[in-house]
Structure formats: structure tokens, C-alpha cells
C-alpha positions in Angstrom: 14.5 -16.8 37.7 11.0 -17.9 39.0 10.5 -18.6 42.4 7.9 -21.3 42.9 7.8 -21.4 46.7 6.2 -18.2 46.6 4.6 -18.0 43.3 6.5 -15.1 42.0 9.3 -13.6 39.4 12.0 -12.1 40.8 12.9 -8.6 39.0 16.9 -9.0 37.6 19.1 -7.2 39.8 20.8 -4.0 38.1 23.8 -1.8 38.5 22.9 0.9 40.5 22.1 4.0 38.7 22.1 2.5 35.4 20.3 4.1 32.6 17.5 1.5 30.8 18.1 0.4 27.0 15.6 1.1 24.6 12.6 3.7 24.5 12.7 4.9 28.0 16.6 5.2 28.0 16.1 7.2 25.2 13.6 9.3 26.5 15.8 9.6 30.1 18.5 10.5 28.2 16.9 12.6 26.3 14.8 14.6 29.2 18.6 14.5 30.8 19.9 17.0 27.9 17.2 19.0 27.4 17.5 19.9 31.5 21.3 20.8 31.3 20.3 22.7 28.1 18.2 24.6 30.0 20.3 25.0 33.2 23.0 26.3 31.1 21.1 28.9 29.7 19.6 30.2 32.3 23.1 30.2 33.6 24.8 31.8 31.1 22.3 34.7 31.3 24.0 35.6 34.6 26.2 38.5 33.6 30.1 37.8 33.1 29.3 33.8 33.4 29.5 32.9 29.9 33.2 34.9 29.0 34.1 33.2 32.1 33.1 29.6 31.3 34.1 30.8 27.7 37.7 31.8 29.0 37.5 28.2 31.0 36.8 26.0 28.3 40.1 25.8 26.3 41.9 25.6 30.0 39.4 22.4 30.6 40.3 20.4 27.0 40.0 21.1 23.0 37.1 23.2 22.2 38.2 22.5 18.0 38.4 19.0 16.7 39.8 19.1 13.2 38.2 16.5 10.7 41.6 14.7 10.4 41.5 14.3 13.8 38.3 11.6 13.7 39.1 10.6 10.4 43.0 9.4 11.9 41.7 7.8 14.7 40.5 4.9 12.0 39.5 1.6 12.1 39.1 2.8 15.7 36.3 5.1 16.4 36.9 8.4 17.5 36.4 9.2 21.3 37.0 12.5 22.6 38.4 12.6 26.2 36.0 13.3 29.1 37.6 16.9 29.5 37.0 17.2 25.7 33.7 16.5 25.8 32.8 18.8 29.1 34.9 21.9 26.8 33.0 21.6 23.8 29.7 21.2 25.9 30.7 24.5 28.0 31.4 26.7 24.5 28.5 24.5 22.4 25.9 25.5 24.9 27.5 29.3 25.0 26.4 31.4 22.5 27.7 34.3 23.9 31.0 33.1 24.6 31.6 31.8 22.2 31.3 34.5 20.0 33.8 36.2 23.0 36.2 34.0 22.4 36.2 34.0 18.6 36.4 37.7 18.8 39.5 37.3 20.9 40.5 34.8 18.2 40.3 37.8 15.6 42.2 40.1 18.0 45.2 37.6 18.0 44.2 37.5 21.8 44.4 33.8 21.7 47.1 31.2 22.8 45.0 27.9 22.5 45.1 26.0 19.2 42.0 24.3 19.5 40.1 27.8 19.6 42.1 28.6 16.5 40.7 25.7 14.9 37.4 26.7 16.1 37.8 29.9 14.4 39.4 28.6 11.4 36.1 26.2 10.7 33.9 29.8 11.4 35.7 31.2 8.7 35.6 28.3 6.1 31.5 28.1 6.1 31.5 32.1 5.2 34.1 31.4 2.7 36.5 33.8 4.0 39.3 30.7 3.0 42.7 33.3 3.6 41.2 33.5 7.3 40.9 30.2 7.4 44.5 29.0 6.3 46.1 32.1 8.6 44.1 30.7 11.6 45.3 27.2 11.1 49.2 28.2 10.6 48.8 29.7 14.0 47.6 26.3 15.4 50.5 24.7 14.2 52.9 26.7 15.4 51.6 26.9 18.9 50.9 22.4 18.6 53.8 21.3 16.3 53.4 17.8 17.7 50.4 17.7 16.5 49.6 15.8 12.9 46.1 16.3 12.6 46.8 20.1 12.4 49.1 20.2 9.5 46.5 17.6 7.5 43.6 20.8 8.6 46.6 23.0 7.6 46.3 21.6 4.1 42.9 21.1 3.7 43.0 24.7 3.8 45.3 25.1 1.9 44.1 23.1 -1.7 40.4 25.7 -0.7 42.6 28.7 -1.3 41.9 31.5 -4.2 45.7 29.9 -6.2 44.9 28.9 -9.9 47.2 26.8 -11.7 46.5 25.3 -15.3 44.8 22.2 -14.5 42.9 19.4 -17.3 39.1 19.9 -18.0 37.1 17.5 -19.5 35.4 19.7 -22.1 38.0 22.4 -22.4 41.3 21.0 -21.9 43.7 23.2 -20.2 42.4 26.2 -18.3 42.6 28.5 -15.3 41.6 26.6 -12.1 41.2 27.5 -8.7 43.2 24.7 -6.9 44.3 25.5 -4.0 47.9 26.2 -3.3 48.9 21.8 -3.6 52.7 22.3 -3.4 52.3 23.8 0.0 49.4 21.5 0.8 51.8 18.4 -0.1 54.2 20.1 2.3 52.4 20.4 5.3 50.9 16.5 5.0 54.8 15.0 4.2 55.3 17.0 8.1 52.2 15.3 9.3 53.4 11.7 7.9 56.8 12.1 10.0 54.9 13.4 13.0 52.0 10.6 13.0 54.7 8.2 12.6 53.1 6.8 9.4 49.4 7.3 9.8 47.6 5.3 7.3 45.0 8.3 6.9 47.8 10.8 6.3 49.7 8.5 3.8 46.2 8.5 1.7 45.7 12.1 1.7 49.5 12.4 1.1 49.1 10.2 -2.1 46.2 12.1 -3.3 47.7 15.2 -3.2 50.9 13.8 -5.0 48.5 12.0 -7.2 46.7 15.2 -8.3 49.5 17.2 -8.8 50.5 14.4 -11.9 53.4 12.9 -9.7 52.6 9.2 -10.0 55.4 7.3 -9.3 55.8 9.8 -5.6 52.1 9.3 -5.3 51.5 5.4 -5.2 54.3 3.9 -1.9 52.3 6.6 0.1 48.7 4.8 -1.4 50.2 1.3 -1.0 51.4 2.2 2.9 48.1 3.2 3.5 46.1 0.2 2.2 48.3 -1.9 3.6 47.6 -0.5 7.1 43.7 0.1 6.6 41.9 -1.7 3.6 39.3 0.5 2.5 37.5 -0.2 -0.7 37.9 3.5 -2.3 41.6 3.9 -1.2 42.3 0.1 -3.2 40.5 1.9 -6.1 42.6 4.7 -5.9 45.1 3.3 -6.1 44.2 1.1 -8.7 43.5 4.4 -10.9 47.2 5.4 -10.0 48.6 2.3 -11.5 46.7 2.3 -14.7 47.7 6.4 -15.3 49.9 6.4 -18.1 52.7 7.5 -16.8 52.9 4.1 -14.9 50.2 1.7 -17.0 50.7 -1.6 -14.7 47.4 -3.1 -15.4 48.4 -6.5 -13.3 48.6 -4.3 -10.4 45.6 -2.2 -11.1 43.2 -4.8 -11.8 44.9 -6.6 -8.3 43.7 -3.5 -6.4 39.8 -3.3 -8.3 39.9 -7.0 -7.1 40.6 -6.2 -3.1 38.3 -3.0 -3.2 35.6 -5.5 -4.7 35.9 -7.4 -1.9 35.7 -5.2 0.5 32.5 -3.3 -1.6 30.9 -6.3 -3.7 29.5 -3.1 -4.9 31.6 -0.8 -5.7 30.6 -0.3 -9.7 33.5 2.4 -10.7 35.8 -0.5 -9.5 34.1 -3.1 -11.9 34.0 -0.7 -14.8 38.0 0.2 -14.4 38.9 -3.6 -14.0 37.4 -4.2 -17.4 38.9 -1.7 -19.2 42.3 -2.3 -17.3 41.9 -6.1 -18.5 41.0 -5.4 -22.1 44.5 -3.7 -22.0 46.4 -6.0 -20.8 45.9 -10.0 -20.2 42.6 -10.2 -22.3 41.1 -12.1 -20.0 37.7 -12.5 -21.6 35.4 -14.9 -19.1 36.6 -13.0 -16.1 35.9 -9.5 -17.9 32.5 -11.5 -18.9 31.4 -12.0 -15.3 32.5 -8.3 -14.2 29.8 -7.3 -16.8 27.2 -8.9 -15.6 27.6 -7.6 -12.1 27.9 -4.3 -13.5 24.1 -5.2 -15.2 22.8 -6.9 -12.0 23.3 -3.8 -9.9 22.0 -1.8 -13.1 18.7 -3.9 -12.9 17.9 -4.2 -9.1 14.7 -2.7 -9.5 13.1 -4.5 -13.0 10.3 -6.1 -12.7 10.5 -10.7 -12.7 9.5 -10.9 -16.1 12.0 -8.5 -17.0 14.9 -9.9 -14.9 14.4 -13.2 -16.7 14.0 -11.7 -20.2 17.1 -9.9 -19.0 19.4 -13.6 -18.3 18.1 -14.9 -21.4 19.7 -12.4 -23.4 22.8 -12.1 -21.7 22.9 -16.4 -21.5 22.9 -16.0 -25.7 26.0 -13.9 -25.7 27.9 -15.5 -22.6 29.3 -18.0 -25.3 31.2 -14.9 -27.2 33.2 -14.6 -23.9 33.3 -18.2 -22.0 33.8 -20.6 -25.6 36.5 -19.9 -27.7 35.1 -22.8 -30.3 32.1 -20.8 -30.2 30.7 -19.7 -33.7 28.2 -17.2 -33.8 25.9 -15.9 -36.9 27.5 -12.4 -37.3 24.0 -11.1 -36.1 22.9 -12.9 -33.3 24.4 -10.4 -30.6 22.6 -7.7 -32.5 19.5 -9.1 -32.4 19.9 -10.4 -29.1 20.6 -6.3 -28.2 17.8 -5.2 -30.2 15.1 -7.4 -28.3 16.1 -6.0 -25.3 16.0 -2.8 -26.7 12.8 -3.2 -27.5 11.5 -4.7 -24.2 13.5 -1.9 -22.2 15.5 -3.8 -20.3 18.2 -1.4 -18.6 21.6 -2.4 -20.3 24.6 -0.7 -18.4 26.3 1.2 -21.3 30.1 -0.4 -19.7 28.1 -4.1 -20.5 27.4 -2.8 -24.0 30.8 -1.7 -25.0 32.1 -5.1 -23.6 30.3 -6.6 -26.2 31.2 -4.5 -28.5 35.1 -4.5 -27.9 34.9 -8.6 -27.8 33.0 -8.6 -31.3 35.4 -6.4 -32.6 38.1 -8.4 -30.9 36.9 -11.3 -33.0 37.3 -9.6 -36.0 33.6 -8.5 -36.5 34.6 -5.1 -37.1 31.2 -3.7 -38.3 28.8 -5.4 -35.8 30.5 -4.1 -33.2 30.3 -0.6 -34.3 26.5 -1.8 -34.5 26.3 -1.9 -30.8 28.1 1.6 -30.2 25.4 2.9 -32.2 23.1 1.4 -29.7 24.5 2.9 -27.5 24.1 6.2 -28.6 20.3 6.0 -29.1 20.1 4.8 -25.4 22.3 7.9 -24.6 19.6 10.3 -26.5 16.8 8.6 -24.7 18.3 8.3 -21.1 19.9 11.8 -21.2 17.4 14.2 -21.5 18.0 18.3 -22.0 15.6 18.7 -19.3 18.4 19.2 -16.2 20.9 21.8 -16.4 24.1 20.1 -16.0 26.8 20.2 -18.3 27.9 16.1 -17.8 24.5 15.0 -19.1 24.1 17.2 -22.0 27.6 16.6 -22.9 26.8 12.4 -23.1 23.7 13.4 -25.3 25.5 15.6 -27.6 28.2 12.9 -28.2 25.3 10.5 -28.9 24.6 12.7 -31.9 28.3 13.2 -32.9 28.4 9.5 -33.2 24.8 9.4 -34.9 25.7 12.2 -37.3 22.6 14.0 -36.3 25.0 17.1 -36.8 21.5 19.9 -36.8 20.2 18.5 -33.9 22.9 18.7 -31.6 23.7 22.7 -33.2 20.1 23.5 -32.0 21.2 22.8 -28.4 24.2 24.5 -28.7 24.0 27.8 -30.8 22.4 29.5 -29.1 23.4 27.7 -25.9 20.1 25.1 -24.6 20.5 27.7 -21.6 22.0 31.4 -20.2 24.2 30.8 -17.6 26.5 33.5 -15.6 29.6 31.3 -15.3 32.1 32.0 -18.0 33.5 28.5 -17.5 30.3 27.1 -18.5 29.5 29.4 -21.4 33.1 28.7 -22.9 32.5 25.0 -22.4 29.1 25.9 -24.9 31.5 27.3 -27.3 33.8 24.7 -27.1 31.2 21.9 -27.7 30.1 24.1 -30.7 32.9 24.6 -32.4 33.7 20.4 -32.2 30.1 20.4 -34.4 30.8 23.1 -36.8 33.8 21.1 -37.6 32.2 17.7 -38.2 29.9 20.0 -40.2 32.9 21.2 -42.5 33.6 24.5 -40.9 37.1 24.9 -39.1 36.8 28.6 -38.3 34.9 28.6 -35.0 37.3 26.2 -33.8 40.2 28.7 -35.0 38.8 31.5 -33.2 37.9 29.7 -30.2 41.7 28.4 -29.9 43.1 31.6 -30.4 41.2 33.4 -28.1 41.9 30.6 -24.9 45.5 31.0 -26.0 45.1 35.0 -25.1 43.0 33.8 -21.7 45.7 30.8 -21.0 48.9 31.2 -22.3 50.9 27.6 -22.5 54.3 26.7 -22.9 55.2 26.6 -26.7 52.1 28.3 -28.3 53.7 31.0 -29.8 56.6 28.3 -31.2 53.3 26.6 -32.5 52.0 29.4 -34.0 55.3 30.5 -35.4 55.5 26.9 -37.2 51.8 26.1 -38.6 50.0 29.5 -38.8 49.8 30.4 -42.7 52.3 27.4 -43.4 51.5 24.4 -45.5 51.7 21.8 -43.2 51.9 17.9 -43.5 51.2 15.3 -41.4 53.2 11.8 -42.3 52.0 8.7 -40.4 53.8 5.7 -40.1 51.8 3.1 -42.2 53.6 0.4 -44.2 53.1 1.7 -48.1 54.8 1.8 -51.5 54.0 5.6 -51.8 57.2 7.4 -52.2 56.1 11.0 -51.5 59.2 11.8 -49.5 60.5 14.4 -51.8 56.9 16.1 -52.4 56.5 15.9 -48.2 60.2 17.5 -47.4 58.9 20.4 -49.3 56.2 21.4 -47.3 57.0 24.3 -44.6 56.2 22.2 -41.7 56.7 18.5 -41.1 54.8 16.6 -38.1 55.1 12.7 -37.2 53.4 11.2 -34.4 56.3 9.2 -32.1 59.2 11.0 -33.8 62.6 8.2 -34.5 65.5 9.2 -36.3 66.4 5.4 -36.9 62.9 5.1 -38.4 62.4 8.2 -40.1 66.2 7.5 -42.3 65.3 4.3 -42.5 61.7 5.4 -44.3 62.6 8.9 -46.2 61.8 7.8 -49.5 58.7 7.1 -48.4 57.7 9.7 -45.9 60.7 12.7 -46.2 63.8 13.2 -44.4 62.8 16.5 -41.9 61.2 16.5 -38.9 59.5 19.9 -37.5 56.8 18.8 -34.6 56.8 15.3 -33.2 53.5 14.3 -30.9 54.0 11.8 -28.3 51.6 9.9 -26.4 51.3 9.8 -22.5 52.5 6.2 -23.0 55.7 6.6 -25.3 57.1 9.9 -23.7 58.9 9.1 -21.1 60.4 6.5 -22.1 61.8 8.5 -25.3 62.2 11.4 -22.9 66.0 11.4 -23.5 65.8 10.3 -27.6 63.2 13.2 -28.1 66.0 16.2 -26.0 69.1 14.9 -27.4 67.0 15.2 -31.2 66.0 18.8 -30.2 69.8 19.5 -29.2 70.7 18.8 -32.4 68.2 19.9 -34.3 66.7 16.9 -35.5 63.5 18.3 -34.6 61.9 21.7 -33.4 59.1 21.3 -30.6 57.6 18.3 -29.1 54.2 17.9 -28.3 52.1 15.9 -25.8 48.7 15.4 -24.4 47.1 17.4 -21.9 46.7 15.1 -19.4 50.7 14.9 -18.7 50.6 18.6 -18.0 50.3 17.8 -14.1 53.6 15.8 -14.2 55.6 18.2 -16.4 53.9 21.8 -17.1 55.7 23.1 -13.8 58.9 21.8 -15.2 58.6 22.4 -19.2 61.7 22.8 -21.1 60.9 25.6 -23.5 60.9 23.0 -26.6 58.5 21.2 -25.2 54.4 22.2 -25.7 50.9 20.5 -24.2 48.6 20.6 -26.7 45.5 22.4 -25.1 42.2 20.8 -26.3 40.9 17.4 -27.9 37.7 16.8 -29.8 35.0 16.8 -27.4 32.4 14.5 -29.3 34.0 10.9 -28.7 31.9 8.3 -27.3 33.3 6.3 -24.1 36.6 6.6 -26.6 39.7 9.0 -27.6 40.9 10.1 -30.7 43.8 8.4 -32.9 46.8 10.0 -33.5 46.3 11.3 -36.6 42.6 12.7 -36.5 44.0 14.1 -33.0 47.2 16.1 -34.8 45.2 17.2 -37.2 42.5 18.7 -34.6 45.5 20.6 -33.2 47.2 21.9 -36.2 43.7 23.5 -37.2 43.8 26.0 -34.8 46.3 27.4 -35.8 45.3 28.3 -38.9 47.4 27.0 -41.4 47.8 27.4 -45.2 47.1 23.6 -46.0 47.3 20.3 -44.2 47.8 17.3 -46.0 47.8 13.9 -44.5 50.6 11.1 -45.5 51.4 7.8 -45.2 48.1 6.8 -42.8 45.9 4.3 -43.5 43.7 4.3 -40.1 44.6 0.5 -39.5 43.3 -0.5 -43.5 46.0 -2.2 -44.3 47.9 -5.4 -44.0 50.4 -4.3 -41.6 49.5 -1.9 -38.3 53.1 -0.1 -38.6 56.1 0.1 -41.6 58.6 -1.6 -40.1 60.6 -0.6 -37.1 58.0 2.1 -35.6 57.3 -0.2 -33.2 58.6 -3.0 -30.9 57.5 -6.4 -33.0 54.7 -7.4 -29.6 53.4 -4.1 -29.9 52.5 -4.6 -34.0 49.5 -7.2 -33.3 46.5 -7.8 -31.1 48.0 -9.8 -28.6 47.4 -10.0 -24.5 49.3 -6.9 -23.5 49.9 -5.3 -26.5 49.9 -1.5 -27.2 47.9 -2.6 -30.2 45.0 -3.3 -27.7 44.0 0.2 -27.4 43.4 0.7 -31.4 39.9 -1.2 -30.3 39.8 -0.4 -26.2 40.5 3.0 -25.8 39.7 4.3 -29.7 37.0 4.2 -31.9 37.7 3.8 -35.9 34.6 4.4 -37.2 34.3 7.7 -35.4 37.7 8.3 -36.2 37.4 7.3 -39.9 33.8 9.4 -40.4 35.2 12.9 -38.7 38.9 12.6 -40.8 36.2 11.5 -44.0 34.4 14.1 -43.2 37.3 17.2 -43.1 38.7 15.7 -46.3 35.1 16.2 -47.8 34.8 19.5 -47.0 38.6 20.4 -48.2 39.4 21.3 -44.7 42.4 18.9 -45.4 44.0 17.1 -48.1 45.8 13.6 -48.6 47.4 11.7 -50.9 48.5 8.3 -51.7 47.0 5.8 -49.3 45.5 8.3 -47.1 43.4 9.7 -50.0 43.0 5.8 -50.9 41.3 5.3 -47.3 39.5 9.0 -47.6 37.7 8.3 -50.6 36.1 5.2 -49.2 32.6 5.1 -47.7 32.5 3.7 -44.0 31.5 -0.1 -45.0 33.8 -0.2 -48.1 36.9 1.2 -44.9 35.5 -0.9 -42.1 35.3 -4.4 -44.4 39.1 -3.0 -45.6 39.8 -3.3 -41.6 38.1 -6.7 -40.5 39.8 -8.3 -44.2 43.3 -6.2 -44.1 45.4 -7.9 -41.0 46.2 -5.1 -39.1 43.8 -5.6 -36.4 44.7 -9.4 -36.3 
């Protein structure tokens, strides 16, 4: 306050002794650590002082804080006790030691499990992970009350050297290290009881469960956890779990990409997996429309005004596609519209992009939304150069020319690989992605060979039954398209007989048309467990011989398999943002296995009037419809792909077909993909 009397300020009073704010506070603070720093040195020099403080320390408070220890103490922050602090500061500033006590650690000379823990994160940054894990099982047994140490138990744990078959992108299933998770799992149910229901233990908990395939386990422990601590990645976590196909509630998924948005306006993996989660489900097409454009606004932060304006005029001109159902646009105004940006490079996020093309396609404008995929791709070849070394991007570029047909380009890259590497995992992923071309090139041998030599490396349940049924055997493949073919005599003569989403009911019900036998059934992530039971009590009576499923449910059921039940071990590498059909994918299996002959029946790739004969499917699963299972033919597939790499076999002999699949073969793409938009089975 000023004092006019006697012309002067008066200084505020202070605390006594309190340190200032700001620059010199720093600086105090500063000069104050540098001095104990010192001190402590020169102190420790004094012989027998540092074992001494060393031996001290633990006595005084926890020289080792775990990482679950901070990371429980959420949404509080983490503040170590006084006598914490003062321990860590005695061994921090103790070279010496602290390299005593460690030794003692070694020695088992130690009764203190913060030191352990001290050891144990010694031993994880050399690597030496079995030290690690045997240092940390000691901490718990000498601080069973304490949580955080079976969450560091299990940490170390999933780091060990154990290998299980685990999913790769590129390869399928393989030999990975994961760390021992049943174990892992183990030790962080012990630390839920003992927290009481810490919401950072329930999240790791439902991680662990989520990685090792167990859904429906995985998701009350990810629910608990939000529910205690909103945090944007656990609600899009836990959004992923719902939308796994084992569970597929997309209401509930999209819920949880909603809260994480909220709590990370920016959170872009969120936006992306909330589109595709409402494409299959409510079709919700203005919301999905606005998740877009957030997606592009974060793409295009950084454009210049002129761009950013060229930029909302385009995406005004297609807004109506999404927000105006009485909207009628020329076929090739979004086309257009994409190519003029294309042209003025404005950066179009590749999720916006296939948006537009699912909702042209959605509207029955088949081709013009295979137009945009191919957009796509030519973005992908530009943006993804072969300049860096890393598998992901050369991977997007190589797909790019799958979906181009620019066959000899991608080859170049690939045989010989683009680079040497060491790693056998990466040089088998090179073979891998070269045997997918040399079979859109009409050569099924190096996928053969490829196959047959993983299946020496990685043995999986039901390969040799596999190979007992298809190698050498003529083998056919019978869809389940509506037709007036009546092959079914000429198909129960083959050796081998395979149906995608095998049903007795539907099978007698159709034998004229498509046979009366049943060898291999193939099931998708979404039908087999619900016809878990049908498909066992078929086997037990030997309605069929092996069942076969993707390789993504070998998580959930690999540790369990019954033995007439196989994972296939690979897909085709080369699809774009998209999997395979059924067919296409059966008959990528069946192929490397080398069989006799393989002749497709009864599939018509979605050319006809009908999606289904009758009674394959539930009647709201037959149609495009909010929710439907028919959703995914345009979401989660892509027909043209599909259409040119089947075409393209059937060319080159590698397979035959007859009746309406030889009908749909012998097409070119724009006389199959007008057949689609004019047929009704996409309506």
C-alpha cells in the first residue's frame, strides 16, 4: 500500500524464509541443489560413508518406485513421502552405494523390496528381463500388501523371452515374443483385490485380458475403470473392445469414441473407428459426415488460406450426399469435385475419402465410388514414398499398386527385396508380400511354397487335417448365391467339398443345387460363436470334417482348440483399407495347399438379384439396411478388388468355375460392377 505521509511504498511483508517465485527462485533453488550435490560428494568420498548411507537409505523410506505406483496414484498426482524423497536423494546422489547395495541385491543379501525394485529396473534397461521378473517376485513376496508390485510383477512378466502364436498384420499367424500374459493376467487380478478396485489396475487388467482374445472377461474391467477415471484412450479402448467381433456392439462402441472425443476433441483414431462403427450399424450418415470433416480439419491445420477455402468449397459440394436425402447428384460431380482438389493439392485424409466412397456406393453408384478408391491409391503412391525403411509405409504403397494393377512395379520393390535386412521376420514379411503379387500375376507357386514352409516354422492346429483333405484333391468351393444351376450331382463328386457358414437345414434344403456333402466349413469371426454348438454337434456326427476360422479369433480359442477345429494362417496382403470376401478368401487358403483343381460354385460376388438363396441368412441380414450384416459387403469389403483378383486366377487357370460363377468370371469389371448397381443385391 502507499504511504503518503511519508512519501513512500511499503515492501509486502513475507513469510519468513520463503523462497521468491520466478527467475531468482529458480536460480535459489537451483544454486540450493547444486550445493547439496556437492556436499554429498565430497561426503561420500569419505571412506565407508557411502555403504553406510547406502545401508541407511532403505531403513529411512523406498529407494524403488515402480511406474504403477505414480501411474495409480491418478487423477491425483503422485507425491512421494518426505522420507521417500530424503532415500532416494541419499542412494541418487551415491554412486558408490548404490552400486553396494545392488551388489547385495545380486547376492540375495537384501530384505527391502524397494531395493529389489531398484534392481529389477537396473536389469530391464540392460535387457537381462529373467533378472528382472526374479527380482520383482521377491518384492512381492516380502510386500504382499502391496498392489503396485504385482502390476511391476507383470509388466515384467508380458517383456519376458515366452512366444506364443500371436496375429501379424502381413504374415498372419507366427511365433511372437509376448511375454508370459497368463501369468501376467494373474498377478494384476491379485493387484485388483488388493487395490480394492484401482481404476489403473482394472485398465491394465482389461488390456491384458483384451490381448489375450478374451473379450467378454476383458470389457467390466475397461468399463470399471472409465467409470472411475475418464481418460480419452481408455474410452477408446474400450470402444475397440466392443466393436471386436466376438462382441460387435457398435451402439456401445460408437458411445465410448463419443466420451473419448470429448475428453480429446482430438483424438483422430477415435473419429476414424466411430465412422466405421456407424457405417455398420445405424447408418447414421450426417453425423458420420461431420466426423469426416473433423478428421480433414486436423489433416489441414497447416494449408495455406487460399487453400483452406478451396478446401470448404469442395467438401460444401458433397455435404449434400450426406445431410439431403432428396438430394440428386450428376453421377460425376463428387468425382470431379475430388479431382480439383487433387489437382490443387489439398490434403484429403484417406478415412474422408473412403466416406465418400462407401456413401456413393451406398447410394447405389457402385462404379463412382470405386473411382474414389482409386484416388486413393494414387495419393498412397505419392504420399508413401520407398525412401524410409519401414515395413507399414511400403506395405500402403504396395497395396496402392495391387489396387492399380501396376503388378511389375510393385515386383521391382519386392524381388529382390527394396532393402537387406537381418531380421527374419522382416525378410519373410518380403516373401510374403511377394508371393500375394505373383498370384495376382497368375502364379500360385510362390504362395505354395511360402505356406508350406511357415507350416514347418509354425505348426497350427489342423494343418496336417488340411493338408490331408486339399493337397492333390480336386477340390470345390460352393457359395450360397440364389441360382437355377443344378450342379449338385457334378459338385458331390469332387474329393473335397467347402462352404463358407456351413447349415445342414440349408445345405438339404439346396442339394440339387449345390451337393449334399460337406468336407470344410469356414466361419467368420461374426457367425462362429453363435453356431459354435450347430458346427460340434455336425462334426460329432460327421456332417462335416474340419472347421475353419479367421486368424484373428486365434487369441480367444487357439489355447483351447478342439482338434476339428483349424485357423487358417494368412490372408491376402494387398487389400486397400478393406478385407477379402469369403470366397476369394477360401480360395486364397485352399491354394496353399496345393490341390489338384478348385472350382468355384454357386457364387455370384453380389451380381445377382438376391444377396443369399434362401434361408442362409436371417431375412434383416439379406439387404442393406441400418444394422445389417449386409453392411459390411460395402464397409468392410471391396468388390472390385475382390472381383479383379478372383477374375484374374480364373484367367490364368489357377481355378475354375462353372455356372453362374463362370457367368460372373467371364465378365470385364464394368460389364460385373453395372451387373451389381442394376441386380438388387446391394439394395
Amino acid at each position: 500500500m502507499t504511504n503518503l505521509d511519508e512519501g513512500n511504498i511499503e515492501s509486502p511483508k513475507r513469510k519468513p524464509h520463503a523462497i521468491e517465485r520466478g527467475p531468482r527462485g529458480k536460480r535459489l533453488k537451483a544454486a540450493a541443489r547444486g550445493f547439496l550435490k556437492s556436499s554429498a560428494t565430497l561426503a561420500f568420498a569419505l571412506p565407508m560413508v557411502d555403504e553406510c548411507v547406502a545401508l541407511l537409505a532403505p531403513r529411512v523410506g523406498s529407494v524403488g518406485v515402480t511406474r504403477a505406483q505414480r501411474d495409480m496414484a491418478f487423477p491425483a498426482k503422485f507425491r512421494p513421502k518426505l522420507r521417500d524423497r530424503m532415500a532416494r536423494a541419499m542412494i541418487g546422489l551415491n554412486p558408490g552405494g548404490k552400486e553396494m547395495l545392488l551388489q547385495r541385491a545380486q547376492q540375495d543379501r537384501v530384505k527391502n523390496a524397494s531395493v529389489l525394485e531398484l534392481a529389477a529396473a537396473r536389469e530391464d534397461t540392460k535387457g537381462n528381463r529373467q533378472a528382472a521378473i526374479s527380482y520383482r517376485r521377491k518384492a512381492v513376496e516380502m510386500d504382499p500388501g502391496a498392489a503396485h508390485r504385482y502390476v511391476a510383477l507383470a509388466a515384467a512378466l508380458r517383456k519376458s523371452e515366452t512366444t506364443e502364436i500371436q496375429q501379424d498384420g502381413i504374415l498372419g499367424l507366427v511365433s511372437t515374443r509376448v511375454g508370459d500374459r497368463r501369468e501376467a493376467i494373474e498377478m494384476l487380478e491379485t493387484a485388483l483385490r488388493v487395490s480394492g478396485g484401482n481404476s489403473y489396475v482394472s485398465h491394465s487388467l482389461g488390456m491384458a485380458l483384451f490381448a489375450d482374445g478374451r473379450m467378454f472377461e476383458a470389457i467390466p474391467h475397461l468399463e470399471a475403470a472409465v467409470a472411475v477415471d475418464a481418460k480419452a484412450q481408455w474410452e477408446y479402448e474400450l470402444g475397440r473392445a466392443y466393436a471386436r467381433p466376438q462382441v460387435l456392439d457398435f451402439e456401445r462402441a460408437k458411445a465410448a469414441y463419443l466420451r473419448a472425443l470429448e475428453l480429446n476433441p482430438k483424438h483422430s483414431m477415435a473419429m476414424s473407428q466411430f465412422i466405421m462403427a456407424a457405417c455398420r450399424s445405424n447408418l447414421d450418415w450426417p453425423v458420420m459426415w461431420e466426423m469426416g470433416c473433423r478428421l480433414q480439419d486436423l489433416r489441414a491445420s497447416r494449408i495455406s488460406t487460399d487453400q483452406k477455402d478451396a478446401l470448404a468449397v469442395m467438401l460444401e459440394s458433397i455435404k449434400p450426399l450426406f445431410v439431403d436425402p432428396d438430394f440428386e447428384a450428376s453421377r460425376g460431380m463428387p468425382i470431379a469435385a475430388l479431382n480439383r482438389a487433387q489437382a490443387q493439392g489439398l490434403p484429403l485424409h484417406s478415412v474422408l475419402l473412403n466416406l465418400i466412397a462407401v456413401r456413393l456406393q451406398f447410394l447405389g453408384y457402385i462404379r463412382e465410388g470405386f473411382e474414389v478408391k482409386e484416388l486413393m491409391a494414387r495419393r498412397y503412391i505419392r504420399d508413401f514414398s520407398t525412401g524410409r525403411r519401414e515395413i507399414p509405409r511400403l506395405r500402403a504403397r504396395l497395396q496402392a499398386y495391387a489396387y492399380l494393377n501396376r503388378i511389375d512395379e510393385a515386383l521391382e520393390l519386392l524381388d529382390p527385396p527394396l532393402w537387406p535386412s537381418p531380421d527374419p521376420k522382416q525378410r519373410a514379411k518380403f516373401a510374403k508380400l511377394a508371393a500375394d503379387f505373383h498370384l495376382l500375376s497368375g502364379n500360385a507357386s510362390p504362395l505354395a511354397e511360402y505356406s508350406q514352409k511357415q507350416r514347418g516354422v509354425d505348426p497350427l492346429p489342423g494343418d496336417d487335417a488340411m493338408n490331408r483333405l486339399i493337397a492333390g484333391k480336386r477340390v470345390a468351393i460352393v457359395g450360397p448365391a440364389a441360382t437355377s444351376d443344378k450342379f449338385g450331382s457334378m459338385i458331390d463328386g469332387y474329393d473335397t467339398i467347402i462352404r463358407p457358414r456351413f447349415q445342414k437345414e440349408f445345405v438339404d434344403e439346396h442339394r440339387e443345387q449345390g451337393g449334399s456333402r460337406t468336407d470344410i466349413a469356414y466361419y467368420s469371426g461374426r457367425d462362429f460363436g453363435p453356431l459354435y454348438e450347430e458346427v460340434e454337434a455336425a462334426i460329432n456326427c460327421g456332417d462335416l470334417q474340419l472347421a475353419t476360422i479367421r486368424p484373428l479369433l486365434y487369441a480367444e480359442y487357439g489355447s483351447s482348440a478342439p482338434e476339428w477345429l483349424r485357423f487358417y494362417r494368412q490372408e491376402m496382403s494387398l487389400y486397400m483399407k478393406s478385407f477379402s470376401l469369403g470366397i476369394p478368401r477360401i480360395a486364397y487358403d485352399v491354394l496353399q495347399f496345393s490341390p489338384s483343381e478348385v472350382t468355384i460354385f454357386n457364387a455370384d460376388l453380389y451380381a445377382g438379384t438376391t444377396a443369399f438363396a434362401d434361408g442362409y441368412r436371417p431375412t434383416h441380414d439379406t439387404a442393406i439396411a441400418p444394422g445389417s450384416v449386409m453392411n459390411d459387403v460395402l464397409v468392410a469389403h471391396d468388390l472390385a478388388f475382390d472381383f479383379r483378383y478372383l477374375k484374374g486366377m480364373y484367367d490364368h487357370g489357377i481355378i475354375g468355375a462353372e455356372g453362374i460363377s463362370k457367368q460372373v468370371l467371364e465378365m470385364t469389371q464394368d460389364e460385373y460392377l453395372d451387373r451389381v448397381a442394376s441386380g438388387g443385391a446391394l439394395r
